[in-house]
Structure formats: structure tokens, C-alpha cells
C-alpha positions as CSV (number, residue, x, y, z in Angstrom):
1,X,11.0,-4.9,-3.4
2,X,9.1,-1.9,-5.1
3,X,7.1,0.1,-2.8
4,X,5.5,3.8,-3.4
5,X,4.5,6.7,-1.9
6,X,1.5,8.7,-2.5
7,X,-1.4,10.7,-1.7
8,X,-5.2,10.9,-1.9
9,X,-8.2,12.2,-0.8
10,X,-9.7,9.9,1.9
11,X,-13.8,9.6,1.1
12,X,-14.4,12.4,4.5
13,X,-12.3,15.1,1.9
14,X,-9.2,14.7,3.9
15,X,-6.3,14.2,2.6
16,X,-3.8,10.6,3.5
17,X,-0.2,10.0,2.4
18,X,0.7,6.5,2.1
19,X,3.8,4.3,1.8
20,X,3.0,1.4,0.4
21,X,3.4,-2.3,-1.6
22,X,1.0,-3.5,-3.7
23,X,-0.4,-6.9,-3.4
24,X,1.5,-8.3,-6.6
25,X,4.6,-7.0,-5.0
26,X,3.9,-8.7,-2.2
27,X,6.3,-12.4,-1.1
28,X,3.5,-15.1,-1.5
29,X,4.3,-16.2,1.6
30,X,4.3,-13.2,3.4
31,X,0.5,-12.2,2.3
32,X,-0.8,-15.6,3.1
33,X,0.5,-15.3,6.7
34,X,-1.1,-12.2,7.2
35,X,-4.6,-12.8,5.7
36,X,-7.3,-15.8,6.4
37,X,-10.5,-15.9,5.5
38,X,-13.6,-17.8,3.5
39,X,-11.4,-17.6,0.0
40,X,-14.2,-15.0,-1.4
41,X,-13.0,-12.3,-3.3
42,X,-13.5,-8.6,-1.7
43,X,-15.4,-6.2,-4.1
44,X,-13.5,-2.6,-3.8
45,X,-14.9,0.0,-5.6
46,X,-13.4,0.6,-9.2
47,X,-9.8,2.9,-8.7
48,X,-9.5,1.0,-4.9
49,X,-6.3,-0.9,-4.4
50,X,-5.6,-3.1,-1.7
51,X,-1.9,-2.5,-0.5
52,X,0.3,-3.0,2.5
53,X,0.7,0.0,4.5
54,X,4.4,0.3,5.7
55,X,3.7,2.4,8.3
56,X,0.9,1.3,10.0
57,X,1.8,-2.4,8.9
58,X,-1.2,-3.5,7.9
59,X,-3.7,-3.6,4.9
60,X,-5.1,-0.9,3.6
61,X,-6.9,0.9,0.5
62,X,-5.5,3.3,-1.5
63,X,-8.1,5.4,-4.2
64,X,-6.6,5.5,-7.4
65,X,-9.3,7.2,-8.8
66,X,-8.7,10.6,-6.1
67,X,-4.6,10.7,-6.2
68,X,-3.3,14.1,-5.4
69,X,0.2,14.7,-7.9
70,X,2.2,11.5,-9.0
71,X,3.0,8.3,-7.5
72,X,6.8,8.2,-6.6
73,X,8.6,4.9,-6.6
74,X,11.2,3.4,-4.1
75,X,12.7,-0.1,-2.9
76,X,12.7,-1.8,0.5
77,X,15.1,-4.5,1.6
78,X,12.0,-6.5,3.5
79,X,9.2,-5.3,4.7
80,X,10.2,-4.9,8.6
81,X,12.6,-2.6,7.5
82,X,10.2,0.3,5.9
83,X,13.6,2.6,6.7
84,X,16.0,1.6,4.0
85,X,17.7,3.3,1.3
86,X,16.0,5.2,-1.8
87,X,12.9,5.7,0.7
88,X,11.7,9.2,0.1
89,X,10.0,9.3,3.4
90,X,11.8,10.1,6.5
């Protein structure tokens, strides 16, 4: 599956690198076992992504709007195994 790796700067000015899947790239089933809830949609502010963070395994928001250089692209077997092949990170 397609995952990325980028940076941005956090809302406090600091800077946060993130590996990462986007929702759409997401197994249906996976995101529906990880999220419940009333159905209502979460407003994030325009350029905010809601992604799955490989590392800390769990949801997070990444800020379009403040990305620091490009976006790089890589592929992951499944997502328990963030370790896998063409990942730029260690």
C-alpha cells in the first residue's frame, strides 16, 4: 500500500516528520476497526489531513498547508510491518 513521508511545521513552530497513509489508502476494514463514534463528520482546518501514523500507530493530522520540502512516496506490505522495503525511513 502507498504510504509517505514528510514534514511540517506543528502549530507551536516546531517542526514533525511523519510516516504516514492516508485515509483513502486505508483497507476499509482496517479504518472501521480502529475508529467509532456518532457518524458526524470532523471539521479540520483547510490543508489538515487526517492520516495514519506508522510510527506511533495511530491517527493523526498532517498540515498540508505548512510542509517543509516535498512529500516522498513509499510502499508497505501491511500496516504492522511499517519496516518493509522501499521505506525511506530507517
Amino acid at each position: 500500500m502507498k504510504a509517505h513521508l514528510g514534514t511540517f511545521r506543528k502549530k507551536d513552530g516546531s517542526r514533525r516528520t511523519m510516516r504516514f497513509v492516508t485515509i483513502d489508502n486505508l483497507p476499509k476494514d482496517f479504518f472501521t476497526s480502529q475508529t467509532k463514534g456518532t457518524g458526524k463528520k470532523t471539521n479540520l482546518a483547510e490543508g489538515s489531513n487526517l492520516v495514519w501514523d506508522l510510527d506511533k500507530q495511530g491517527f493523526r493530522v498532517f498540515n498540508k498547508n505548512t510542509i517543509i520540502g516535498e512529500l516522498q512516496v513509499f510502499h508497505i506490505e501491511d500496516l504492522s510491518l511499517a519496516e518493509t522495503t522501499n521505506n525511506p525511513v530507517g
